[in-house]
C-alpha positions in Angstrom: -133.4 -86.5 -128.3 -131.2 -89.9 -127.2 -130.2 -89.9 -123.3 -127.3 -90.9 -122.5 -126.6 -94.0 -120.2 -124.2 -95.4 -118.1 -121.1 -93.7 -117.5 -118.4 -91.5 -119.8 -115.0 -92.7 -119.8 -113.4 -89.7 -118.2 -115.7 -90.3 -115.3 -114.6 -93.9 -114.8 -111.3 -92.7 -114.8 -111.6 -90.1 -112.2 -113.0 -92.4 -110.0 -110.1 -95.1 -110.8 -107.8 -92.2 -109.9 -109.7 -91.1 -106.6 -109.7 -95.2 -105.7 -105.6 -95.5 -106.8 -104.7 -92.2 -104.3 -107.3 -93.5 -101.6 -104.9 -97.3 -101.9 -101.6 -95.2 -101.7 -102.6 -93.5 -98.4 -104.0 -96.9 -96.6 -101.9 -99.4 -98.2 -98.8 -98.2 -95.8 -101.3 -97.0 -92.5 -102.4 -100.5 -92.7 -98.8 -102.3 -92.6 -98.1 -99.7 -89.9 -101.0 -101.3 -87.8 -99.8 -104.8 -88.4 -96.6 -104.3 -87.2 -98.1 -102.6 -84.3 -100.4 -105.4 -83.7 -97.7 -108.1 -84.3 -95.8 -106.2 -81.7 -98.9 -105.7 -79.0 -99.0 -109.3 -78.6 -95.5 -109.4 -77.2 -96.4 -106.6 -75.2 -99.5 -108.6 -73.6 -97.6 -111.7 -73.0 -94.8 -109.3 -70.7 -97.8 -107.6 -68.8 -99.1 -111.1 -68.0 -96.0 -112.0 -66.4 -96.3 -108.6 -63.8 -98.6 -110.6 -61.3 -97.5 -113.8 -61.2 -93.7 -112.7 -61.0 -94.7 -110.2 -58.2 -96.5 -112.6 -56.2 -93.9 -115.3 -56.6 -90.6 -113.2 -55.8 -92.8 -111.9 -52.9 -93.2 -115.3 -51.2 -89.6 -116.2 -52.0 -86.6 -113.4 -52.6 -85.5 -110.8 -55.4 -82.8 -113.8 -56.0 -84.8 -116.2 -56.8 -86.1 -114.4 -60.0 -87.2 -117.1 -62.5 -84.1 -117.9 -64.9 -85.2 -120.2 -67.2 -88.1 -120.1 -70.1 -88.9 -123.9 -68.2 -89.3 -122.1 -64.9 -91.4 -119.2 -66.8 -93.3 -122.0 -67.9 -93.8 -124.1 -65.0 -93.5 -121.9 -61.3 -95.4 -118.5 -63.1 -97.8 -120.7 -65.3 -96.8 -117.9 -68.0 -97.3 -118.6 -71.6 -93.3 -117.9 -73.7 -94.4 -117.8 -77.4 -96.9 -116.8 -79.4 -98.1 -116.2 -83.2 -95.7 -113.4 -83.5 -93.5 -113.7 -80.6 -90.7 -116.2 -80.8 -89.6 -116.4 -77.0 -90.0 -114.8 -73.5 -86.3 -115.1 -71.7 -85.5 -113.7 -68.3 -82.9 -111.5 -68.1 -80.1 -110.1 -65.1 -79.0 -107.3 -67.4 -78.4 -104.6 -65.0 -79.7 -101.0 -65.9 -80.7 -97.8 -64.4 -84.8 -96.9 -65.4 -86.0 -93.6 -64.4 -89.5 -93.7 -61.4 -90.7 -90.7 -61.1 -87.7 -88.5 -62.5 -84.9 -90.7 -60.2 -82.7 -93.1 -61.8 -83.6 -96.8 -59.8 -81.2 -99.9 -60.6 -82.6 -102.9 -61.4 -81.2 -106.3 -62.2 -84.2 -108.5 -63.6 -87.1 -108.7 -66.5 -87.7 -110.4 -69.3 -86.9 -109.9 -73.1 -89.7 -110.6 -76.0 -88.4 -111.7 -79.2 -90.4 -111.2 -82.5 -90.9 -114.5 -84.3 -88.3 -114.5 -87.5 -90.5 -116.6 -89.8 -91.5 -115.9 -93.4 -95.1 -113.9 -93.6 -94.4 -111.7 -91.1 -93.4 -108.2 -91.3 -89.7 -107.6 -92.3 -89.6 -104.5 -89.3 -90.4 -106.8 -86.4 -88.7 -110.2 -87.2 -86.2 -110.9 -84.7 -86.2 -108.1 -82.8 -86.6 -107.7 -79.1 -89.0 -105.9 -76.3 -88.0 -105.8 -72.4 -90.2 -105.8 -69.5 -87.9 -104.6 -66.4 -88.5 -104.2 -62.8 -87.0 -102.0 -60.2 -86.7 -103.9 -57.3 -86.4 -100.6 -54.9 -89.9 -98.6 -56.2 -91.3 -102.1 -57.0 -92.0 -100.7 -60.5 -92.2 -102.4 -64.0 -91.4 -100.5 -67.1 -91.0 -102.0 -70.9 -88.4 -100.2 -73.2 -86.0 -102.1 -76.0 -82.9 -99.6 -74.9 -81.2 -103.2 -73.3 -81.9 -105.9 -75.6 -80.0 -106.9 -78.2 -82.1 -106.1 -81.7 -84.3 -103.5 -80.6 -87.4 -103.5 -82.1 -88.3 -99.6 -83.9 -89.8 -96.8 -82.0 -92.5 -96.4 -84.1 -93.9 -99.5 -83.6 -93.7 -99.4 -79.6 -96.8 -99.1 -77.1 -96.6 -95.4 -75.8 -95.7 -96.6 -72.3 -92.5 -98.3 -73.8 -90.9 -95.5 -75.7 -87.7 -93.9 -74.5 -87.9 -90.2 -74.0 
């Protein structure tokens, strides 16, 4: 009696199937996390600018937030692009964020732009991520609800989705 070796056909193609259906399910999960990643480097580059922004409006005024990328740049020592982030702009857009379940004004932050290049993912090109701070509870928050292309909620940092 012959035994058989190597593999049957049918088997081969099960496991092509099983590999197909295993490529279905982490082709997308995967492109989720790169947009997540493309987006946590803008998130990054706003947290770096708590400190320095804190420490500077502390030792001068409230009114003399930084308003220029140059003044970014220069006075905070902050970095305003990246690999996937096109720009770090102040911002004076007034808006009410809730600290601890009371609405607070504020009238500064800064806005994150996604870089709007080719080979990056279509979801996050051009759109936009704010850092804000309530000048009253001293308090930062991020959130996209003023900026002018916000960037999906799906691919926002926990802390920085709107309830």
């Amino acid at each position: 009696m012959k035994t058989q070796k190597g593999f049957t056909l049918i088997e081969l193609m099960i496991v092509v199937a099983i590999i197909g259906i295993l490529a279905a399910v982490a082709i997308p999960a995967y492109t989720d996390y790169l947009k997540r990643s493309q987006v946590a480097e803008a998130v990054g580059m706003l947290a770096g600018l708590k400190t320095p922004t804190e420490e500077y409006i502390g030792s001068k005024s409230i009114n003399d937030w930084p308003t220029t990328n140059t003044e970014i740049n220069t006075i905070l020592g902050g970095k305003i692009s990246g690999k996937y982030t096109d720009d770090i702009a102040p911002t004076s857009t007034s808006r009410d964020i809730t600290v601890n379940g009371t609405a607070t004004a504020h009238s500064h932050g800064y806005i994150a732009t996604m870089r709007a290049t080719s080979g990056f993912t279509a979801a996050t090109t051009g759109t936009d991520i704010g850092l804000f701070y309530s000048e009253g509870e001293r308090f930062w928050t991020c959130s996209t609800k003023d900026t002018t292309a916000p960037l999906g909620p799906a691919y926002l940092p926990t802390a920085c989705k709107e309830l």
